[in-house]
C-alpha positions, -999 to +999 in steps of 0.1 A: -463-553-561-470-585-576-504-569-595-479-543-609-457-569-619-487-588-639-496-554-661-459-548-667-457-578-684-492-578-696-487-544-712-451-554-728-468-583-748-460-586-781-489-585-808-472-596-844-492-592-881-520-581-856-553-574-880-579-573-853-604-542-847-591-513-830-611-509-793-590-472-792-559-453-797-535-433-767-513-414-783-516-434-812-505-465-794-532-487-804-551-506-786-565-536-802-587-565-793-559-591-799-534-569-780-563-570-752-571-603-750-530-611-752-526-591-720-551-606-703-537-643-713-506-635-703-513-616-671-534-653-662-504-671-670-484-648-650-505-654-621-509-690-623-469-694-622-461-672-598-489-680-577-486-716-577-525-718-591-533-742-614-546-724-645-576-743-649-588-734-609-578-699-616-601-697-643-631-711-625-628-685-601-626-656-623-656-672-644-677-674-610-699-644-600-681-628-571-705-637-547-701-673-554-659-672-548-645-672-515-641-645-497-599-645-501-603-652-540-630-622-546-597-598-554-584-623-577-619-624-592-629-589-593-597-580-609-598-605-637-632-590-649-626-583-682-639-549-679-621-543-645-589-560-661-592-532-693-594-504-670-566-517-648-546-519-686-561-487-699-547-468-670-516-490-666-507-482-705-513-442-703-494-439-672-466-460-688-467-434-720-465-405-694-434-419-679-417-423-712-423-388-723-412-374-694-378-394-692-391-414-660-378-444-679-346-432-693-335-419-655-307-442-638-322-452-611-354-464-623-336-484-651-317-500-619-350-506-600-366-522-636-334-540-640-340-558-601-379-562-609-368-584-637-342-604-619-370-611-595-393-616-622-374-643-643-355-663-609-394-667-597-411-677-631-375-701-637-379-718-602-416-721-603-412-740-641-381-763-628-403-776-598-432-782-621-417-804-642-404-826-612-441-829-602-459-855-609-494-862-594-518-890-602-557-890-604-559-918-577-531-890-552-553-863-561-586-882-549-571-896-519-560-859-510-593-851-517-610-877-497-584-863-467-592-828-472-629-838-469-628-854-433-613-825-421-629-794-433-666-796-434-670-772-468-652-798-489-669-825-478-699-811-493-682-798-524-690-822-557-665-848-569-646-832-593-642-799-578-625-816-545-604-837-567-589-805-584-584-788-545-564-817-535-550-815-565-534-782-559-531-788-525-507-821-534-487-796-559-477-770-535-469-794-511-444-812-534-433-778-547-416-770-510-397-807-513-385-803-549-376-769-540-343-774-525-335-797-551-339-777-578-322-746-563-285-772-560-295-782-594-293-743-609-261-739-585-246-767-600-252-756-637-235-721-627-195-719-626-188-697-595-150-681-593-145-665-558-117-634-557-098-649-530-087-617-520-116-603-510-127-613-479-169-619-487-177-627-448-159-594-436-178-578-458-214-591-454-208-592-418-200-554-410-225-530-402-227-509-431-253-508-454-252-501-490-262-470-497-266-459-465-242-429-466-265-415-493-297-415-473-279-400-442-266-374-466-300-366-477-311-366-446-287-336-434-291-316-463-328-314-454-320-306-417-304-279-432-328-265-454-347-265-429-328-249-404-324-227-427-357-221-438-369-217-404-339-186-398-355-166-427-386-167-412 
């Protein structure tokens, strides 16, 4: 889901006055090399927020050949390839014209199911900026992580200077990102002004049984009993 989300947003950036060679057209929706290499920025940026990856360590494991990445980055590394990334956007970009001449986009529920994906989308990226700019780390807190890390995991202790500094770097920010968290969550509540119905009675409500749109999948469900039942009588 979350690759999905990263060439949604890749594919929706916006190229303005753009003047640079034309790679190809589909369906005379032109690609260009600025509208490329815009994608691919943003789809990095997009991963480095909502991955909690600093942009700079991101980089140098895309940059590495694959072999050289650990194992649980060589997905991350193989699908930032540029020409792995272009196929990915390629495909991404005809499929999203498909959709849009055939109506997918313009149907209700799909506009309700891009209308959630975008909630989601903006609460993460929001959050993940707000704890950010509570975090502060210092060079001499990223070596001393660094220098922890080492005596207890025997692949950093052999990895060079600056590369350790930049793990413990990360591993200092995600660790400070779960303590700010709750902070900045009260802080967003607080700058919201919530009016409850006091006739409706919310806990009655989120405590019964009932799901929301339940009825409709045990509709469906019978309908296709039916047909089948029915299907099966003809035979």
């Amino acid at each position: 889901m979350r690759n999905i989300i990263l060439l949604i947003l890749a594919i929706t950036a916006i190229n303005c006055g753009d003047d640079s060679p034309l790679i190809e057209s589909l369906n005379g929706e032109k690609i260009t090399v600025k509208r490329f290499e815009t994608s691919y920025e943003t789809a990095i940026e997009t991963m480095s927020r909502m991955q909690n990856i600093e942009k700079k360590n991101l980089l140098e494991f895309i940059s590495k050949d694959i072999d050289e990445v650990p194992e649980q980055f060589q997905p991350l590394n193989y699908q930032f390839q540029k020409k792995n990334f272009y196929e990915n956007f390629r495909q991404m970009l005809m499929t999203k014209l498909a959709a849009e001449k055939n109506g997918f986009t313009s149907r209700p529920d799909i506009k309700e199911i891009l209308e959630q994906v975008e909630m989601q989308t903006i609460t993460q990226l929001y959050i993940q900026e707000q704890v950010e700019k509570k975090i502060k780390i210092s060079d001499a807190e990223a070596k001393a992580e660094c220098e922890r890390l080492r005596t207890q995991n025997t692949q950093v202790s052999g990895m060079p200077i600056d590369k350790c500094i930049m793990l413990g770097r990360g591993n200092l920010k995600r660790v400070k990102s779960q303590e700010v968290l709750p902070k900045v969550m009260e802080r967003i509540k607080e700058g919201v002004s919530i009016k409850h119905n006091e006739k409706f009675d919310l806990d009655s409500y989120l405590n019964n049984n009932i799901l929301p749109g339940q009825d409709k999948v045990d509709s469906e469900s019978k309908k296709e009993s039916q047909d089948s039942d029915s299907s099966d009588g003809d035979k």
